[in-house]
Residue, then its C-alpha position, 0 to 999 in steps of 0.5 A: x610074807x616077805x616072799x610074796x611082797x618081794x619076789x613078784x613082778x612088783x617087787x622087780x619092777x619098782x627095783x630096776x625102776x629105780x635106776x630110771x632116776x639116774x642112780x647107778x647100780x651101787x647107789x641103788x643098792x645103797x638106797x635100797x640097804x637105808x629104806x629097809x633098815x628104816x623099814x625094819x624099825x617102824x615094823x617092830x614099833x607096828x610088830x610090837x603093838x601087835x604083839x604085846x595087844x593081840x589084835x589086828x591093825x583095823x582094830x588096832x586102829x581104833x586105839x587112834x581113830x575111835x570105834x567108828x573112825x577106824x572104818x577110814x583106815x580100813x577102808x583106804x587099805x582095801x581100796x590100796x589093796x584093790x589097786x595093786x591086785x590090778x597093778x600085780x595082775x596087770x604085770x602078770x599078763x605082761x609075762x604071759x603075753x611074752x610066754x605066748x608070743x615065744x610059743x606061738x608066734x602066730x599070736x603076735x597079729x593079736x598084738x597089734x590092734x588097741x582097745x582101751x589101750x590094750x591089744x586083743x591079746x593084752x585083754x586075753x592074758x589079762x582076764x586070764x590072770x583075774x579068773x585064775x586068782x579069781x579060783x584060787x580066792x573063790x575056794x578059801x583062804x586055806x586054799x591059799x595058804x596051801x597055794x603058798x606052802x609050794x609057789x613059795x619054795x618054787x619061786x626060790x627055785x626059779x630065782x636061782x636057776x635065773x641067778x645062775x642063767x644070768x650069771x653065765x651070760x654074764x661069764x660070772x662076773x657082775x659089776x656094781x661099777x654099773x653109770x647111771x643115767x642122768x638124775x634130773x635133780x641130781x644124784x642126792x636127791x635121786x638117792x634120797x627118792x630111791x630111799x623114800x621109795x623104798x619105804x613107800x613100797x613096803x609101806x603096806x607090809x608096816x601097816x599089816x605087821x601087826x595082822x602077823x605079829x599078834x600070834x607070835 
């Protein structure tokens, strides 16, 4: 669970984002330390109900919203979850269009036309990131948990071996001391945005805890 919500071109997208405020390379790892602890907390009050009732969040949520009423939640959770299936596609196919281009330069001609502010090969890598999950959802969700059971370690792996890349180009030496841009608002409420950010963007692993908990 936390593999998937973190280690995916959202996960790193939203975290160098953060800099764009104007905080520095410490301020951010500060906010992102406080919106995580936060997060911690209001995921064991979700954690807890799951646990202790056994059930999942749409039914869980009828405690609140009544038999009935607990569509609306429902509902705007799929809605949420469609959107960021397009956002995570989406940056996907940024990755497969920079892979492409590096091995086939040639492609770089299909860069350079826009239809519905995409280029040829922007549709191309996109339609082809939808119909490859498109296969791994049409087979079942045991498919996916087996999908899983190997990308998962395999992410690990490939995070490393870029840990250790970045820290050769960098002679082994990363610095925290990194300035930041200019904060529009200023520092303190660019920090207080970074934390609430933070939450946000984990907002979805809070709401669906207890989904996970109930069989603990």
């Amino acid at each position: 669970m936390w593999m998937s919500d973190i280690h995916s071109l959202g996960g790193y997208t939203f975290a160098a984002g953060l800099f764009a405020l104007g905080l520095g390379a410490w301020q951010v790892f500060l906010a992102l330390v406080a919106g995580i602890i936060i997060v911690f907390f209001l995921m064991n009050f979700s954690g807890y109900a799951g646990q202790k009732t056994g059930v999942p969040y749409p039914v869980l949520a009828r405690v609140s919203f009544g038999t009935f009423g607990a569509n609306l939640p429902a509902l705007l959770r799929a809605l949420v979850a469609i959107a960021w299936y397009g956002i995570q596609t989406w940056l996907a196919s940024r990755a497969v269009i920079v892979i492409a281009l590096k091995i086939w330069p040639d492609l770089q001609g299909l860069t350079e036309n826009n239809f519905l502010g995409e280029s040829t090969l922007g549709w191309l890598a996109f339609l082809l990131m939808w119909a490859l999950q498109l296969l791994l959802l049409r087979n079942g969700m045991e498919t996916i948990r087996k999908f899983q059971d190997w990308a998962g370690p395999a992410v690990w792996a490939v995070m490393g071996l870029l840990v250790v890349y970045i820290l050769i180009n960098a002679g082994w030496n990363i610095s925290l001391d990194l300035p930041g841009g200019k904060a529009e608002w200023g520092v303190t409420h660019a920090f207080f945005a970074a934390v609430a950010l933070t939450v946000t963007y984990f907002s979805t692993l809070m709401l669906n805890f207890c989904d996970f908990s109930r069989f603990a």
